[in-house]
ROLUMRO-845935 format. One record per residue: residue number from 1; residue in three letters; chain; x, y, z of N, C-alpha, C in turn. Coordinates in pm, 1 decimal, m for minus. Example, Ala and Ser with C-alpha at 12.3 -4.5 7.8 and 13.67 -1.06 7.14 Angstrom:
2
resi | resn | chain | n.xx | n.yy | n.zz | ca.xx | ca.yy | ca.zz | c.xx | c.yy | c.zz
1 | ALA | A | 1319.0 | m569.0 | 780.0 | 1230.0 | m450.0 | 780.0 | 1320.0 | m330.0 | 780.0 $
2 | SER | A | 1285.0 | m225.0 | 708.0 | 1367.0 | m106.0 | 714.0 | 1290.0 | 3.0 | 787.0 $
***
This chain:
89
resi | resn | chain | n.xx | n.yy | n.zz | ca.xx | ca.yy | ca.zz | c.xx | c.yy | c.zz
1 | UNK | A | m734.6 | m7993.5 | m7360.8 | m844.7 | m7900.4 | m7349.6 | m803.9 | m7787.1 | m7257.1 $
2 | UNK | A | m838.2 | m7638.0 | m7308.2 | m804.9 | m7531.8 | m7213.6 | m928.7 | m7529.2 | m7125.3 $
3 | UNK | A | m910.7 | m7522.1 | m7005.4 | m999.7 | m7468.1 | m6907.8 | m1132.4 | m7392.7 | m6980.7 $
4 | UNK | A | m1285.4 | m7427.6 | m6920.3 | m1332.2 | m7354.4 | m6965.3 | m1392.2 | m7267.9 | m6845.6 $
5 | UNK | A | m1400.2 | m7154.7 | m6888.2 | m1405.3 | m7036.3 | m6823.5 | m1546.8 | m7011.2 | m6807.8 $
6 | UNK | A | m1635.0 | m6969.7 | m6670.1 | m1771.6 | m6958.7 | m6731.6 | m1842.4 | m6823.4 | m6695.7 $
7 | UNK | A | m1838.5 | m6721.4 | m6732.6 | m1906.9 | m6597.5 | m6699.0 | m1983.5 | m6572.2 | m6575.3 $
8 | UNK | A | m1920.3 | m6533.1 | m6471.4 | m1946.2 | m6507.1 | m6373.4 | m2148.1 | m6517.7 | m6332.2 $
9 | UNK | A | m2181.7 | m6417.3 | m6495.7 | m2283.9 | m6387.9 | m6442.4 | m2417.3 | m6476.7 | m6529.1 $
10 | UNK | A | m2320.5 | m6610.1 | m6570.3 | m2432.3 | m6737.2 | m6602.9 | m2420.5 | m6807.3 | m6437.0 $
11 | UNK | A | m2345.7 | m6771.5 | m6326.0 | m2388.9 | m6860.0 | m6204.1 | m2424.3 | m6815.5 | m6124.1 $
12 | UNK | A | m2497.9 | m6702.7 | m6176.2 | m2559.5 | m6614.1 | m6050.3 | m2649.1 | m6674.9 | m5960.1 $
13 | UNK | A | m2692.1 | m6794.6 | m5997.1 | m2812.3 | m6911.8 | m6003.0 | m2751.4 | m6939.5 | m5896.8 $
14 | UNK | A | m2644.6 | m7034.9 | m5939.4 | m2569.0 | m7079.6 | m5826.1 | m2509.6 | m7036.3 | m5719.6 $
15 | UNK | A | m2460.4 | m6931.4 | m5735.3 | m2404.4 | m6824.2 | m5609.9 | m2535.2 | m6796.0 | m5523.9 $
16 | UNK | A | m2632.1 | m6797.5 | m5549.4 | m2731.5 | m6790.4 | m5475.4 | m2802.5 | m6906.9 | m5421.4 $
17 | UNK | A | m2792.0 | m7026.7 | m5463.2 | m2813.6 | m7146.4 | m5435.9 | m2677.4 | m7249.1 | m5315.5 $
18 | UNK | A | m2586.4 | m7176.9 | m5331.4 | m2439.3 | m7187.0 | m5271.7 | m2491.6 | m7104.2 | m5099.2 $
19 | UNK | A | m2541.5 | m6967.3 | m5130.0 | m2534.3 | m6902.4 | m5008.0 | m2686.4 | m6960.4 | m4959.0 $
20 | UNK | A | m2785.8 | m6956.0 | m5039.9 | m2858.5 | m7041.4 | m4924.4 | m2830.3 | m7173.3 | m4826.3 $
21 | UNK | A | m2746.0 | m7253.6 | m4863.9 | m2655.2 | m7380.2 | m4813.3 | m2587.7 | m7334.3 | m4740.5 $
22 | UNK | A | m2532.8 | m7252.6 | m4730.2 | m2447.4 | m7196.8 | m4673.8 | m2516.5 | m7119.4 | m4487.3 $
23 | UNK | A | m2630.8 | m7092.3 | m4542.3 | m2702.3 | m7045.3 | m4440.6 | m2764.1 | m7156.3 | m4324.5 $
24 | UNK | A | m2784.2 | m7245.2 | m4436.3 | m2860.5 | m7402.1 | m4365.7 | m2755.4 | m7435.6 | m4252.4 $
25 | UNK | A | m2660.3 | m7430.0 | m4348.1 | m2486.5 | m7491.2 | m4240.8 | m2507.4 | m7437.7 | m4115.9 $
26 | UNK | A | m2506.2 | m7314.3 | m4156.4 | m2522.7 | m7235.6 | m3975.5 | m2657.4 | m7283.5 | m3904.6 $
27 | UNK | A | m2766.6 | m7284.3 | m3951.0 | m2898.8 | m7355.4 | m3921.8 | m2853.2 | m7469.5 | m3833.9 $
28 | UNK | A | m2770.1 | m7571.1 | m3929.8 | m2745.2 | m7707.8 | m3889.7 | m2687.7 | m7725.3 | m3735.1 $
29 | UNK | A | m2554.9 | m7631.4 | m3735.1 | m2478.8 | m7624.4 | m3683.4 | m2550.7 | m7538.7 | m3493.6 $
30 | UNK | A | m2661.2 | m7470.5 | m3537.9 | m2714.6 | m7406.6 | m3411.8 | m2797.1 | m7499.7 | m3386.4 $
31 | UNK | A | m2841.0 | m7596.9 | m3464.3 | m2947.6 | m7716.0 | m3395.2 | m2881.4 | m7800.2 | m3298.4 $
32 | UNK | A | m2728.2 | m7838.7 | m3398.8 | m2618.5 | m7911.4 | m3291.7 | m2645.6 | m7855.2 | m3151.7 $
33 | UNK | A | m2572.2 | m7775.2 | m3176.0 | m2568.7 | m7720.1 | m3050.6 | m2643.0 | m7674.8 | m2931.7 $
34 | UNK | A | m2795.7 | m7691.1 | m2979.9 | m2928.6 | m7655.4 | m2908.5 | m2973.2 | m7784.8 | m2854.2 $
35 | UNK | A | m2902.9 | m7910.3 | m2896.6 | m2958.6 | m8035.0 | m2864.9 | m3052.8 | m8079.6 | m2978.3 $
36 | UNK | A | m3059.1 | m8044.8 | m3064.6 | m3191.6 | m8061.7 | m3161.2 | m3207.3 | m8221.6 | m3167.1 $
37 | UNK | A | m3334.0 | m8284.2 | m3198.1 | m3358.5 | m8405.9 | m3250.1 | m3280.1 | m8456.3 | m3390.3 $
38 | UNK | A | m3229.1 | m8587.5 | m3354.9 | m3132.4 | m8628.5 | m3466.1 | m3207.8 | m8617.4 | m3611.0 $
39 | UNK | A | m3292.5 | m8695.4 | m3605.3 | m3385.0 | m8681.9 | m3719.8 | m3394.7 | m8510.2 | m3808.8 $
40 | UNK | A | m3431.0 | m8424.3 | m3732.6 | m3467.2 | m8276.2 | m3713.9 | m3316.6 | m8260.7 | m3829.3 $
41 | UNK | A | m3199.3 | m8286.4 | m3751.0 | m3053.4 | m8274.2 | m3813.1 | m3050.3 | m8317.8 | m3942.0 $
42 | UNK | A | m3070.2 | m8470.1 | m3913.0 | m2996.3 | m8534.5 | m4066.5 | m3105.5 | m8484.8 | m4177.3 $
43 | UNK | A | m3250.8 | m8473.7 | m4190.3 | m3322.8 | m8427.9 | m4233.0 | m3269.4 | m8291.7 | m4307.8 $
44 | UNK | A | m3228.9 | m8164.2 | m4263.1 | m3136.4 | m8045.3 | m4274.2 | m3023.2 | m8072.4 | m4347.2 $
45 | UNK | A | m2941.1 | m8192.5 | m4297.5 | m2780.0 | m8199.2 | m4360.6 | m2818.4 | m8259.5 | m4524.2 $
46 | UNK | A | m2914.6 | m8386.8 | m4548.5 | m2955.0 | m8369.7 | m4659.2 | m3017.3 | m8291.2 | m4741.8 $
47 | UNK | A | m3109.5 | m8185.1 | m4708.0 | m3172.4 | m8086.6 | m4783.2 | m3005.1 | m7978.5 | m4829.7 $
48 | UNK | A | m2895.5 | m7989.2 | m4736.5 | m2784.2 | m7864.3 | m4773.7 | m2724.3 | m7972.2 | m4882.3 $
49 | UNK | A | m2682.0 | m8107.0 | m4854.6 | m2610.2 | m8171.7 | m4924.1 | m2677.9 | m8161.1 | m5087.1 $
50 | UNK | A | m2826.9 | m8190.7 | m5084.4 | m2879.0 | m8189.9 | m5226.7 | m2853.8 | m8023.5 | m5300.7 $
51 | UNK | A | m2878.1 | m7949.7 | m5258.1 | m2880.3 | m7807.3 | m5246.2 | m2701.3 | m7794.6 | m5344.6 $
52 | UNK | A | m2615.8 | m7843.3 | m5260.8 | m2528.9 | m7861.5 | m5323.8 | m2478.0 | m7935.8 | m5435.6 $
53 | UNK | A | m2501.5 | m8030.0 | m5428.9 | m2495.9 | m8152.3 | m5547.0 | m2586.6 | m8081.3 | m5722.0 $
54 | UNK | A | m2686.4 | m8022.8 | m5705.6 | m2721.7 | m7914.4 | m5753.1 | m2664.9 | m7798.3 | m5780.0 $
55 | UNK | A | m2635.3 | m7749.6 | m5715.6 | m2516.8 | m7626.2 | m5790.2 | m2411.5 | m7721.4 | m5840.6 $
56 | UNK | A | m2317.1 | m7785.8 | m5851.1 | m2242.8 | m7860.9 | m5877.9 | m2281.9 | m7888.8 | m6041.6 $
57 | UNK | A | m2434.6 | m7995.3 | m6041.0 | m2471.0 | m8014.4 | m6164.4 | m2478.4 | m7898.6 | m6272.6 $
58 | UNK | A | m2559.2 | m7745.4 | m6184.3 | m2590.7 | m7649.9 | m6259.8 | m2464.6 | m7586.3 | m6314.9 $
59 | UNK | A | m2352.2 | m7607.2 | m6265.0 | m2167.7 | m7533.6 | m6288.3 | m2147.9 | m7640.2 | m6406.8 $
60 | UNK | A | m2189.4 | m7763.9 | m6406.9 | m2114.3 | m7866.1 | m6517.8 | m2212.1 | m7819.5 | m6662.4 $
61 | UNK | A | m2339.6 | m7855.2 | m6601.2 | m2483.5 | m7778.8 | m6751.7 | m2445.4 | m7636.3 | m6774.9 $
62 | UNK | A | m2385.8 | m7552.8 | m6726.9 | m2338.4 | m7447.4 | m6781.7 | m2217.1 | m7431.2 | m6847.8 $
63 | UNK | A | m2166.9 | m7498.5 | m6819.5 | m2048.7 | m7548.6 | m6917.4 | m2052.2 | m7584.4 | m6997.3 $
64 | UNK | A | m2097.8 | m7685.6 | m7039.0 | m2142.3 | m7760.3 | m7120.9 | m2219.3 | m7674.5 | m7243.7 $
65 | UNK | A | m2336.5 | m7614.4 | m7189.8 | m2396.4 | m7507.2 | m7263.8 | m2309.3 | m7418.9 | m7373.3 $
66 | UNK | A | m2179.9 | m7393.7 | m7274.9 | m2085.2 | m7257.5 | m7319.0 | m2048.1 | m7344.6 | m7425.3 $
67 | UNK | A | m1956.2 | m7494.6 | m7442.3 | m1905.3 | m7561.4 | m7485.2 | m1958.6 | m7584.7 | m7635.1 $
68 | UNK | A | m2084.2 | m7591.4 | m7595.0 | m2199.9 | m7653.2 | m7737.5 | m2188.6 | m7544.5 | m7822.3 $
69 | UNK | A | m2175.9 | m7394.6 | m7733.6 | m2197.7 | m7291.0 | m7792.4 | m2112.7 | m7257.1 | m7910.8 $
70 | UNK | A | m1956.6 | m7299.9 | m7847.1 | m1899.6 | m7259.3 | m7964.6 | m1765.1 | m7351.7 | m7926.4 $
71 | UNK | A | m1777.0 | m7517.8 | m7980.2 | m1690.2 | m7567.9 | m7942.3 | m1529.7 | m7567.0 | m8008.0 $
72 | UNK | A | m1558.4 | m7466.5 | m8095.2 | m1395.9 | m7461.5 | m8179.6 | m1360.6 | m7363.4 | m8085.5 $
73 | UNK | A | m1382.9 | m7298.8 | m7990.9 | m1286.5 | m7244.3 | m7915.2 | m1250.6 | m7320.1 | m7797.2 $
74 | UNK | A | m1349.3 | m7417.7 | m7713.1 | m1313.0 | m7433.0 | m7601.2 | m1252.3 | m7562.6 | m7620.7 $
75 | UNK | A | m1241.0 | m7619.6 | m7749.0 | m1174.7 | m7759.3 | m7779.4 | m1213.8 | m7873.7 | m7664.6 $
76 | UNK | A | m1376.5 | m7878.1 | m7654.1 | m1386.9 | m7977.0 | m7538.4 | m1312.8 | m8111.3 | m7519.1 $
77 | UNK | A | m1318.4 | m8198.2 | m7420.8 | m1238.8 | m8281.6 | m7357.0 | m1365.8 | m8365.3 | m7267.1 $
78 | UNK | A | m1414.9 | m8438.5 | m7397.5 | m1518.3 | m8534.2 | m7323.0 | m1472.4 | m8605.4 | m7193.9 $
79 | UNK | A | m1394.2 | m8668.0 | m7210.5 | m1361.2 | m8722.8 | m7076.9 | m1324.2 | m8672.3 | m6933.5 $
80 | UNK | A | m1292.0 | m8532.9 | m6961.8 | m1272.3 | m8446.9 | m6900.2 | m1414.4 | m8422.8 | m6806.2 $
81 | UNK | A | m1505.3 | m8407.3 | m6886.8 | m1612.2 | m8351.6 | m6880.2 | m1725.9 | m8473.5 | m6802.6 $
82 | UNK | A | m1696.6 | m8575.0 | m6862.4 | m1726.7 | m8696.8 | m6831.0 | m1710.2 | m8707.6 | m6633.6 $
83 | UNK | A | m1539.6 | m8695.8 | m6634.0 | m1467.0 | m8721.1 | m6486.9 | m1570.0 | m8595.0 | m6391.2 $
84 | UNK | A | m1615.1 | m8464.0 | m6499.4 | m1635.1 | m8375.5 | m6363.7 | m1780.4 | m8447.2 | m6339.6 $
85 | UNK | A | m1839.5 | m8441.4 | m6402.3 | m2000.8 | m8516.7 | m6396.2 | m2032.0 | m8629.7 | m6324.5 $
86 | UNK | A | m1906.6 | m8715.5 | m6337.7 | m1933.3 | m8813.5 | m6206.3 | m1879.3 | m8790.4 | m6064.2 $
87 | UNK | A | m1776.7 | m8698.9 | m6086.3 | m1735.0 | m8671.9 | m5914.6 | m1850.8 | m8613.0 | m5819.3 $
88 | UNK | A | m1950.1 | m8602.7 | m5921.8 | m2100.6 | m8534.0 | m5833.7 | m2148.3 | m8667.9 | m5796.6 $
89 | UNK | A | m2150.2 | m8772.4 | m5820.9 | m2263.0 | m8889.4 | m5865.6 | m2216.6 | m8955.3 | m5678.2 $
***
């Protein structure tokens, strides 16, 4: 299977779902450092972790999408596809 390639501007979703996480991190990271309540923390590190695990899913369903779309070009590779879907799990 060749790589499938996915149009920048089907993950615009995600690039924006990426930089909000991204923002939390620093959030997280100034609570550290403020002393914050543990709870307060891990509470935060899971809301970035899901946040992520989510874009992740939304990069594989867009693929997938492209794939369905027109699979005599991208010659999918179920198992392939299979392996990326669980490295989220």
């Amino acid at each position: 299977m060749s790589d499938v390639k996915i149009d920048p501007n089907d993950l615009s979703a995600v690039g924006a779902r990426l930089k909000r996480a991204q923002g939390q991190l620093g959030g997280i990271v100034a609570m550290i450092e403020a002393g914050r309540d543990c709870e307060d923390i891990v509470t935060q590190l899971a809301a970035v972790s899901k946040a992520v695990d989510r874009a992740g899913f939304q990069v594989i369903a867009t693929g997938l999408r492209q794939c369905m779309a027109d699979p005599d070009q991208t010659g999918v590779d179920v198992a392939k596809l299979e392996k990326l879907f669980l490295s989220l799990a």
